[in-house]
C-alpha positions in Angstrom: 130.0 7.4 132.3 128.0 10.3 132.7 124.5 10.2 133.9 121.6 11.6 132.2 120.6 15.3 133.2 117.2 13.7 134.9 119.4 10.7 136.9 121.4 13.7 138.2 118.5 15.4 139.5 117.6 12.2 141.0 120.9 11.6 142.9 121.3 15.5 143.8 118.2 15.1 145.6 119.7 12.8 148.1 122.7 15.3 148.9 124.1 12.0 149.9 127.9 12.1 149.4 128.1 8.2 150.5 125.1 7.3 147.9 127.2 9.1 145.3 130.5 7.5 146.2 128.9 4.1 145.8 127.3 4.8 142.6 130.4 6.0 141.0 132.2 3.1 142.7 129.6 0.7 140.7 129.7 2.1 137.8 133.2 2.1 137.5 133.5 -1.4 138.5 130.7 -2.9 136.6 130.9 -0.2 133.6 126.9 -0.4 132.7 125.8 0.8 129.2 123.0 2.7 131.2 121.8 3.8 134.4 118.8 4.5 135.7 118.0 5.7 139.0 114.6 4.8 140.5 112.8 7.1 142.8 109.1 6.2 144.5 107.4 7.4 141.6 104.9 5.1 139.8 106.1 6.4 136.5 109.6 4.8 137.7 108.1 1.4 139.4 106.1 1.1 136.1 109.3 1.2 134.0 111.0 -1.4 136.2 107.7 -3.9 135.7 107.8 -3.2 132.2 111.4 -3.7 131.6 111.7 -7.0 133.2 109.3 -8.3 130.3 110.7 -6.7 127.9 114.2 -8.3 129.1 112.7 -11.9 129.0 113.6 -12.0 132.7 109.8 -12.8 133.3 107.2 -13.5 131.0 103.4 -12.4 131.3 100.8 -15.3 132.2 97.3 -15.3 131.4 95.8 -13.7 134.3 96.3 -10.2 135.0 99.5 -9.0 136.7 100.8 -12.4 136.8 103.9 -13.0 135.3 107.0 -15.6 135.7 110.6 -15.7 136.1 113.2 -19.0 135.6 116.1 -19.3 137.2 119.3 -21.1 135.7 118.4 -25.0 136.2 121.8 -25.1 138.6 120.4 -21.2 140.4 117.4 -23.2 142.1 118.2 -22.3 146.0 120.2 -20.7 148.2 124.2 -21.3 147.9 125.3 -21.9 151.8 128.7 -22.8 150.1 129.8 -20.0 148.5 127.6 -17.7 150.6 130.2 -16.1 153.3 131.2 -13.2 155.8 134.1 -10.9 154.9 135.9 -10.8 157.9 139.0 -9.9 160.0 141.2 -12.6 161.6 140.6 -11.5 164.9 136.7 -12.4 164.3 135.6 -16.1 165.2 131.8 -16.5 164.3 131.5 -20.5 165.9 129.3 -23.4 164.8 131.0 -23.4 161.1 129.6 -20.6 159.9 131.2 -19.5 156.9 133.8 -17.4 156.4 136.0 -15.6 154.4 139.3 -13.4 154.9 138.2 -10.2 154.0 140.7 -8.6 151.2 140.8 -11.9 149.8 137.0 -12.3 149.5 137.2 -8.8 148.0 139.9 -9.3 145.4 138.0 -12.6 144.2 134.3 -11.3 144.0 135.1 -7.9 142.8 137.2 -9.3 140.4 134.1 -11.0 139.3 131.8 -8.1 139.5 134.5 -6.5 137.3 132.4 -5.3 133.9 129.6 -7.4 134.9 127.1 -5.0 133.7 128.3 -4.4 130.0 125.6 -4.2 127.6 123.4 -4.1 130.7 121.4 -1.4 132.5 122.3 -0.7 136.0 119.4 -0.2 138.2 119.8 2.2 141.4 117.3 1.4 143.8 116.4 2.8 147.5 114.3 1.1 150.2 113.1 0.7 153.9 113.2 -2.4 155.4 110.2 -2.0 157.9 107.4 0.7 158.0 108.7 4.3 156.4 109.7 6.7 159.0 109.8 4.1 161.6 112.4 4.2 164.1 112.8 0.1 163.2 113.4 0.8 160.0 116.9 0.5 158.3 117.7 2.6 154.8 119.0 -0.1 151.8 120.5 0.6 148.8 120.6 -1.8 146.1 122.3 -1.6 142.9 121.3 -4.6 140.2 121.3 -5.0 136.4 118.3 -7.6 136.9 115.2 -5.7 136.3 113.7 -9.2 137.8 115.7 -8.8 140.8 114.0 -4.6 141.3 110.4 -6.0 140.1 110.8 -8.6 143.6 112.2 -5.8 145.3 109.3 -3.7 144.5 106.5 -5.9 145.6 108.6 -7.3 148.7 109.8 -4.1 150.3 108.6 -0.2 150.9 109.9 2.1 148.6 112.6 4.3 150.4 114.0 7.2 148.4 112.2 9.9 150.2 113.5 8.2 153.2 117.1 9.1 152.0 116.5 12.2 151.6 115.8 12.8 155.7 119.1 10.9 156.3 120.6 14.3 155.8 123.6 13.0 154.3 124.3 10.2 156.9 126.3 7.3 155.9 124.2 5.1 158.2 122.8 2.5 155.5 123.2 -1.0 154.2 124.7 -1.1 150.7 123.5 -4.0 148.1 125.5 -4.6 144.4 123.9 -7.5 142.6 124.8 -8.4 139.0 123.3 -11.7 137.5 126.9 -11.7 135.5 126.8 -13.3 131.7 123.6 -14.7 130.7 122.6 -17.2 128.4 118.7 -17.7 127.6 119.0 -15.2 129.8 119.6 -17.3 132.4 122.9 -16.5 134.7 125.7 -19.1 132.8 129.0 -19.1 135.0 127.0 -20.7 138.1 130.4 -22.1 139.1 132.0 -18.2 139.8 128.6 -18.1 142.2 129.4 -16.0 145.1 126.9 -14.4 147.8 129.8 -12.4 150.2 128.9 -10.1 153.5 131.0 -7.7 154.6 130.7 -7.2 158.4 133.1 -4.2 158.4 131.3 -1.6 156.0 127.3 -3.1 155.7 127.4 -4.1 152.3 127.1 -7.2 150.3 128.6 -8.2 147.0 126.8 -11.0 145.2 127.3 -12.1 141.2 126.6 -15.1 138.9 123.1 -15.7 139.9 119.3 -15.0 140.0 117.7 -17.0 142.3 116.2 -14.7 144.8 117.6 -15.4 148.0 120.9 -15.0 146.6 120.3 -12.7 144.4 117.8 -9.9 147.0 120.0 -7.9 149.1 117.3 -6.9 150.9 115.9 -10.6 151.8 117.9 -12.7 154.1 121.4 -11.2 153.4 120.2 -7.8 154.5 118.8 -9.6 157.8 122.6 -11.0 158.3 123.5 -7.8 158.6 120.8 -6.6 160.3 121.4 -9.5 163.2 124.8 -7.9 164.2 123.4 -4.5 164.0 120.7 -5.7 166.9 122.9 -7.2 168.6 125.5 -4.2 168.8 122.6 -1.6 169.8 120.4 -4.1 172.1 117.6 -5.0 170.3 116.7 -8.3 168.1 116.2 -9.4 164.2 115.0 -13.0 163.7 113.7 -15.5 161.8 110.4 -15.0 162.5 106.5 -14.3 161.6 104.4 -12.5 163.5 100.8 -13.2 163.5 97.3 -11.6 165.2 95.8 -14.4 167.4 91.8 -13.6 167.8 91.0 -14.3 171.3 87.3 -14.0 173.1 86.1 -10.8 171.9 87.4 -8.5 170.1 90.8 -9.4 171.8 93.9 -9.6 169.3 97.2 -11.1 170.5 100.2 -11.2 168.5 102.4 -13.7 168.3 106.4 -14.2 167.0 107.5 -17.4 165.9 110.4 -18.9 164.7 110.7 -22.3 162.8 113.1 -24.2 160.8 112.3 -24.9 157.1 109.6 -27.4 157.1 108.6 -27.7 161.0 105.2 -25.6 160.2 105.9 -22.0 160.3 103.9 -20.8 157.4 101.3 -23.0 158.0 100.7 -21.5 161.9 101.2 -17.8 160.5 98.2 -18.7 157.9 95.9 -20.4 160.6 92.5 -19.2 159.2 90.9 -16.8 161.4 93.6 -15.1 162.4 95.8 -12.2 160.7 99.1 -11.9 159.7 101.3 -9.4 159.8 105.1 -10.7 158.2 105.7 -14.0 157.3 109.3 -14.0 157.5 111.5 -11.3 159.1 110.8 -9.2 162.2 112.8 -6.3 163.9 111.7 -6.4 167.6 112.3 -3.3 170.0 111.0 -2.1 173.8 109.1 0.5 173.4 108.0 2.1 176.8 107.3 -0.9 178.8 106.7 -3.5 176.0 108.2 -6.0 173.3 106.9 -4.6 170.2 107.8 -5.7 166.5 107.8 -5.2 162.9 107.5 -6.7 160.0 110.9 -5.9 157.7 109.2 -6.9 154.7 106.0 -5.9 152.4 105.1 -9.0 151.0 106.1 -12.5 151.0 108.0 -14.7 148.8 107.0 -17.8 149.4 107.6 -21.9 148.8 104.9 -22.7 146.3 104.4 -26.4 146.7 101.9 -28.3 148.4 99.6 -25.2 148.4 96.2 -26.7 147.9 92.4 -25.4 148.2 91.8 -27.1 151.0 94.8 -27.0 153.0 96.2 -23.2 152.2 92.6 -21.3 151.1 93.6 -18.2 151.6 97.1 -18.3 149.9 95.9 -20.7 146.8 93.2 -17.8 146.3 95.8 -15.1 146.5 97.5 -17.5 143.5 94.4 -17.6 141.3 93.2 -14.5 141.2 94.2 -10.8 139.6 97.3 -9.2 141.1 100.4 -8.1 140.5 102.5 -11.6 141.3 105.6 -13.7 140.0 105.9 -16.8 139.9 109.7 -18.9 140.0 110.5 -21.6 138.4 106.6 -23.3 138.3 105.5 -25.2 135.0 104.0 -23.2 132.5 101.2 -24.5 130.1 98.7 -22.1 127.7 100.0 -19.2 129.9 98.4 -20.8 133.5 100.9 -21.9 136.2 101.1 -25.0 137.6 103.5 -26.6 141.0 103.9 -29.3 142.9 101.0 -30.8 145.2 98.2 -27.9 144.2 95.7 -30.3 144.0 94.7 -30.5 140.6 96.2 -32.4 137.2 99.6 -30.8 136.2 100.2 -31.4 132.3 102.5 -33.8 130.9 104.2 -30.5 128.9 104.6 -27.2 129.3 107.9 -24.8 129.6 109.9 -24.9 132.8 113.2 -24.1 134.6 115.0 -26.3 132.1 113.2 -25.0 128.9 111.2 -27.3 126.7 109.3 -29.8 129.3 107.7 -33.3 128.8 107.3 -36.0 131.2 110.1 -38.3 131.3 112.8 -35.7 130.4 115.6 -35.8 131.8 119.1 -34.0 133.1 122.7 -34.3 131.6 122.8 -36.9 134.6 120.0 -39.3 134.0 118.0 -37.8 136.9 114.1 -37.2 135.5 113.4 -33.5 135.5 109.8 -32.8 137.3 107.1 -30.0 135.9 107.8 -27.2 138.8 110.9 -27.2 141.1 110.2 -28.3 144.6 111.5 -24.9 145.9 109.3 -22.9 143.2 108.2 -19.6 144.8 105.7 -17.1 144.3 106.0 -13.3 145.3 103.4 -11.1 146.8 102.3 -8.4 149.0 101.0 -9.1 151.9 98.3 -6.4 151.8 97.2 -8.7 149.3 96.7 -11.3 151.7 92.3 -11.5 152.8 93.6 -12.0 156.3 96.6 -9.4 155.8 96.4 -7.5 159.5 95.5 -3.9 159.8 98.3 -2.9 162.0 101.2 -4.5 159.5 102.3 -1.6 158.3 101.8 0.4 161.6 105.0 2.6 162.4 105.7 1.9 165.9 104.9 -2.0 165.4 102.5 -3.9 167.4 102.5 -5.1 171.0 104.1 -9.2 171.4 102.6 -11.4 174.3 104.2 -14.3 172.9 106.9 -16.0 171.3 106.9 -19.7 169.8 110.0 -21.7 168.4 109.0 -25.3 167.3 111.1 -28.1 165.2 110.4 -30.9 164.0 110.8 -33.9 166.4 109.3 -37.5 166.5 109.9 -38.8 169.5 110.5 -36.3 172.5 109.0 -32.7 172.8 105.7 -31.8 173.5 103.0 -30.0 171.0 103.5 -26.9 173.1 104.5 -25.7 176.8 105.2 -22.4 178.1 108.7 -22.3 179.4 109.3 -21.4 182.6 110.9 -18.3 182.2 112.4 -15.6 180.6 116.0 -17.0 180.4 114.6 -20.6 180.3 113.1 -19.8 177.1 116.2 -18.2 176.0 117.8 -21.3 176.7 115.0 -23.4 175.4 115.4 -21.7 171.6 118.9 -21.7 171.9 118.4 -25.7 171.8 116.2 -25.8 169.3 116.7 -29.0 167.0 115.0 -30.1 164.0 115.2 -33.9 162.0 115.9 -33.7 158.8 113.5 -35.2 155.9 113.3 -37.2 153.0 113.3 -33.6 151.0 117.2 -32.8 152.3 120.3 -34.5 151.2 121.0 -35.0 154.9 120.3 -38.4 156.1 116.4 -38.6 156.8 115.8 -38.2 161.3 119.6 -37.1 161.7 118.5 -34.1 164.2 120.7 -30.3 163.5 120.6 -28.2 166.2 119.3 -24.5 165.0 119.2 -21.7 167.6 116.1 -19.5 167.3 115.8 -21.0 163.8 118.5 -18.5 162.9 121.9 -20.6 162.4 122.3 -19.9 158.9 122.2 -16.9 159.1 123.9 -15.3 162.6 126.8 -12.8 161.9 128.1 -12.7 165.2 129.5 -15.1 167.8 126.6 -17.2 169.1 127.5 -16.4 173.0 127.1 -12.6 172.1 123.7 -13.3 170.3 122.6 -15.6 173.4 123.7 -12.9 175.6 122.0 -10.2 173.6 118.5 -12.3 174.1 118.8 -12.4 178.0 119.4 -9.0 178.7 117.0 -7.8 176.4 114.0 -9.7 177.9 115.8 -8.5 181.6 115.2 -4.5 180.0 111.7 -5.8 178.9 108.8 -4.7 182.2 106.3 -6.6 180.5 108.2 -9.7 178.8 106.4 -12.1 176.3 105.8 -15.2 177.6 108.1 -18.0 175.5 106.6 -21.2 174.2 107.7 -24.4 172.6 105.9 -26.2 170.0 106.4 -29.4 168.3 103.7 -30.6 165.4 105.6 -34.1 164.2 105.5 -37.0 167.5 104.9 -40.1 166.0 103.4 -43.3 167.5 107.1 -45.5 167.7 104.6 -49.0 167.4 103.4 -47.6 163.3 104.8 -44.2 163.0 101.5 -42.4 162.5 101.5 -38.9 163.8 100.0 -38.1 166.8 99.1 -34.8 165.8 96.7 -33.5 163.0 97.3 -31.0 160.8 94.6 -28.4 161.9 95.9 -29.4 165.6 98.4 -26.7 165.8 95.2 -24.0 165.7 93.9 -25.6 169.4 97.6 -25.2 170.7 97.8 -21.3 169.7 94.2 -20.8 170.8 95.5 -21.8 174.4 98.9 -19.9 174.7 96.3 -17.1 173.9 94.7 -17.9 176.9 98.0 -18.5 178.8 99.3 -15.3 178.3 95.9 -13.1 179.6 96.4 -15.1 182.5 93.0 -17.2 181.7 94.1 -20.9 182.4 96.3 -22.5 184.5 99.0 -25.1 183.8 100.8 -27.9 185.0 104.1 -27.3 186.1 107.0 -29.8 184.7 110.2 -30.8 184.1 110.1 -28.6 180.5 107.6 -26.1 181.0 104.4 -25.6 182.2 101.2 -27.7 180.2 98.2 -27.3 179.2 95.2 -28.8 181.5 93.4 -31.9 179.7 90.1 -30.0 180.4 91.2 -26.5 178.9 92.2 -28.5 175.8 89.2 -30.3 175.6 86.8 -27.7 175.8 88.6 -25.5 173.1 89.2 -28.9 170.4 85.2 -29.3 171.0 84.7 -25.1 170.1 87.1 -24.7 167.8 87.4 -28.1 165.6 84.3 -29.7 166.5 85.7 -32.9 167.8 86.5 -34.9 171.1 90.2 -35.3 172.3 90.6 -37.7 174.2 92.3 -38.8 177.2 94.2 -41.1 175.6 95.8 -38.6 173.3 96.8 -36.1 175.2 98.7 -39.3 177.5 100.4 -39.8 174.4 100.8 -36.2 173.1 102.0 -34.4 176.6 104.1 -37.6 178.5 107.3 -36.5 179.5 109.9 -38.7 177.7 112.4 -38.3 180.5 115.3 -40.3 178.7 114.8 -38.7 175.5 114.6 -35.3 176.6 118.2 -36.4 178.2 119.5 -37.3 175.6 118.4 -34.3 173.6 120.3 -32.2 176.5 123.0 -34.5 176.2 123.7 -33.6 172.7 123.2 -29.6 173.3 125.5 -29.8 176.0 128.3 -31.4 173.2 127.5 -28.5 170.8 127.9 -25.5 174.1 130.9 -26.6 175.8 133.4 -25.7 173.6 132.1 -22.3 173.3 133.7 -19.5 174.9 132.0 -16.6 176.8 128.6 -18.1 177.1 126.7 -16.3 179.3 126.6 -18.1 183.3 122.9 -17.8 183.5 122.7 -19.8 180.0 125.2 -22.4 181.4 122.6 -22.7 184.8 119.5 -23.4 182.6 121.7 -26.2 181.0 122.5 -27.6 184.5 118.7 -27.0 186.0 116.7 -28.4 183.3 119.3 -31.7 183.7 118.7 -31.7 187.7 114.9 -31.3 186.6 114.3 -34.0 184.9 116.6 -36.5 186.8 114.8 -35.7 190.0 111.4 -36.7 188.2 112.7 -39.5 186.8 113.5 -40.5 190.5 110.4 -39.1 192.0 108.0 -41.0 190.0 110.5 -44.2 189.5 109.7 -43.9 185.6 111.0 -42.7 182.0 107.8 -41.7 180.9 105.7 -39.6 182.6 102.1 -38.4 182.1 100.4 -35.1 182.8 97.9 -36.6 184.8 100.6 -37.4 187.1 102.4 -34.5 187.0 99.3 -32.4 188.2 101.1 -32.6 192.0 104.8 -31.9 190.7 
């Protein structure tokens, strides 16, 4: 099909042979009734807010600028089944990530994507994920015919079609085609020809039959897939991580990285109050001169909705319930007001939801009772729109990282937080991450997965090359951030009560703030180095108004010898089969073993407290 004389214009602008090749590839395969192109004009945003309400894909809400999208009661999360890397024979990823042979992926998704958009309009967007005209940025194009799907983009990313006009007709870009496929209630309908596919060799990703946003996104985690192999490649890292403006004495700010399985606490640190944020999510992380320094990928944040309250999330649940340009997912709607899981106030006994026509008590084709708002029901927003939203988030050359935390969720062995006692020690600490499952996963509730940097679903290249790419890049680094561990969930093992509380996790960042200026000392031990008794004290008694006492720190900062074996035990299992890990990673393995065995013998006990360890 032809394309209007001002779409033309739009696309001659470019003088991007590649961006024209895909275009007409798309079209051809997906034969659109329409096309639009989308610049970074607000005439153009406008039209894509406008038509995803006049396509039914979201619906406005009673406060201003707040609007809400369902997804297909089966489109509800991300598909790790059906979500898989295009790939050569010769190309072994390890740890069961999924896979695909590469023509035959193509021939089946492709066939799928073939006249996916008829009757539809093909959207042709252009983006940068990280700060425009940032040398962290990478170029995105994304092609969709869900005008939901280009809204989310909109609010989550920095518009980039000027920046594709200074690639100068370079090739150098990651390519996106999205179609929701045939809808019903305009709701994707063939759920079961689902398919999310990544393909290593050219940048691009191929995903049809679904809405749900981190399927359906290019530029969220599938983007960041292929982002991953691209840092590794040219020496520099993408993770799983937030990165967050510690306030120290002063007007000191300290920024932080952190990296957390779902549900070990990483939004909830990133949010502490009285600190800023500047990405929640994603970060591209570069040396710069003599320092670490990182960006956040994304503009905004689309986040789990549930269990934000007034009291525990204020600055979020305000964000919610006031004016703004915001979608909700898959929440219950009643009288045009939103309403999830755990937000502290009444939810109706009706309303509309993912399913359609809600009551309590209703049910699925399976018996199983349908609740208001979907557990994983999400909200999108900028993060500028955030009161504690940092001034430097959007800063081109990124800001300056002291630290970097990686926590799980564990009941019986690691510590709230230590400081690991060095560069490749940490590397080796985050490559052991491990995190119990929970009562909210169909996994069997405490069964422990191990999850490097918090990254496992999502690594696109062998795991020894990504280990690898870690070490040396902290070895290039003159001034390295200092690594940390953190663990909010040890339980008492007489009632199960845990020994941390909630607002605990503040006092542990406000001292690896100090640990990093150099500002208080630690005990050295078999995992790390720990935080004085005294140095937490003082700041639990600034900071949350309260005693700690002896007795829970003994409890809190013991060193579980035989547990932390048998933790090393079990990452040992998952390492040796793996080919090419680096020898220094294979050392750290051995040391922190020899470590803890020669405690065990020195102080003829399993369990060891700080107070003890003052003199190791």
């Amino acid at each position: 099909m032809e394309l209007s004389t001002i779409n033309q214009r739009k696309l001659e602008k470019l003088n991007n042979e590649k961006v024209e090749e895909l275009l007409e590839f798309a079209i051809d395969l997906c034969k659109p009734d329409k096309v639009s192109i989308i610049d970074d004009s607000e005439e153009d945003i406008k039209y894509v807010r406008e038509l995803a309400l006049e396509s039914g894909e979201e619906k406005p809400l009673e406060m201003e600028g707040h609007t809400v999208h369902f997804d297909g009661y089966q489109d509800q999360a991300r598909d790790k089944e059906n979500t898989k890397y295009l790939v050569e024979e010769d190309l072994d990823l390890g740890l069961d990530i999924n896979t695909i042979d590469r023509e035959e992926g193509l021939d089946e998704i492709l066939g799928y994507l073939d006249g996916s958009m008829q009757n539809k309009e093909m959207l042709v967007r252009f983006f940068s994920l990280g700060p425009n005209k940032s040398d962290f940025s990478l170029p995105a194009m994304q092609i969709t015919d869900s005008s939901y799907v280009a809204h989310s983009e909109d609010i989550l990313y920095r518009q980039g079609y000027e920046d594709f006009k200074e690639l100068e007709g370079s090739g150098k870009f990651f390519f996106f085609l999205h179609s929701a496929g045939r809808l019903e209630n305009r709701v994707s309908a063939d759920i079961d020809k689902r398919r999310i596919y990544i393909d290593l060799k050219k940048d691009q990703v191929f995903s049809v039959n679904n809405q749900y946003a981190g399927n359906s996104l290019g530029l969220k985690k599938l983007a960041f897939r292929l982002a991953i192999r691209k840092a590794v490649k040219e020496g520099w890292l993408a993770e799983h991580m937030f990165i967050s403006g510690v306030n120290g004495p002063g007007d000191r700010k300290t920024y932080f990285t952190g990296a957390f399985p779902s549900g070990c606490g990483k939004t909830s640190t990133a949010m502490i109050p009285g600190h800023s944020i500047v990405g929640d999510d994603i970060a591209y992380m570069k040396i710069k001169g003599k320092d670490v320094r990182a960006v956040n990928v994304e503009n905004g944040a689309f986040g789990i909705i549930r269990d934000i309250d007034p009291e525990d999330d204020p600055i979020i649940y305000n964000t919610l319930t006031t004016p703004r340009e915001l979608i909700f997912s898959n929440v219950l709607v009643n009288d045009g007001k939103p309403y999830w899981l755990g937000m502290g106030k009444d939810i109706p006994e009706k309303g509309i939801n993912f399913s359609g026509k809600w009551s309590q008590g209703k049910t699925d084709e399976g018996g199983n009772e349908i609740p208001p708002a979907h557990k994983n029901a999400r909200y999108t927003i900028r993060i500028s729109d955030l009161e504690n939203c940092d001034e430097n988030y959007d800063k081109k050359d990124g800001v300056k990282v002291d630290g970097m935390i990686f926590g799980g969720r564990d009941s019986d062995t690691s510590v709230p937080v230590a400081e690991t006692l060095s560069w490749s020690h940490g590397v080796f600490m985050a490559s052991s991450l491990e995190s119990e499952t929970t009562s909210a996963t169909l996994d069997k509730q405490g069964e422990r997965k191990h999850n490097p940097m918090a990254n496992l679903d999502f690594l696109s290249v062998p795991i020894s090359d990504y280990i690898n790419n870690y070490l040396e890049f902290g070895q290039k680094a003159k001034h390295q951030p200092s690594i940390f561990t953190v663990n909010y969930f040890l339980k008492n093992p007489e009632n199960g009560d845990y020994l941390n509380g909630m607002l605990d996790k503040k006092i542990w960042l406000l001292w690896m703030e100090k640990r990093v200026h150099g500002e208080v000392k630690a005990i050295k031990s078999p995992i790390g180095y720990l935080p004085y008794y005294e140095d937490l004290r003082k700041l639990f008694t600034r900071y949350l108004n309260r005693d700690y006492t002896e007795l829970s720190y003994v409890e809190q900062f013991s060193i579980r010898i035989e547990n932390y074996l048998n933790k090393f035990r079990r990452i040992n299992n998952v390492f040796k089969n793996i080919p090419n890990l680096p020898d220094n990673f294979e050392e750290e393995l051995n040391e922190q073993i020899k470590r803890l065995k020669e405690a065990r013998k020195k102080y003829s006990d399993s369990e060891i407290t700080p107070f003890k360890l003052t003199n190791y």
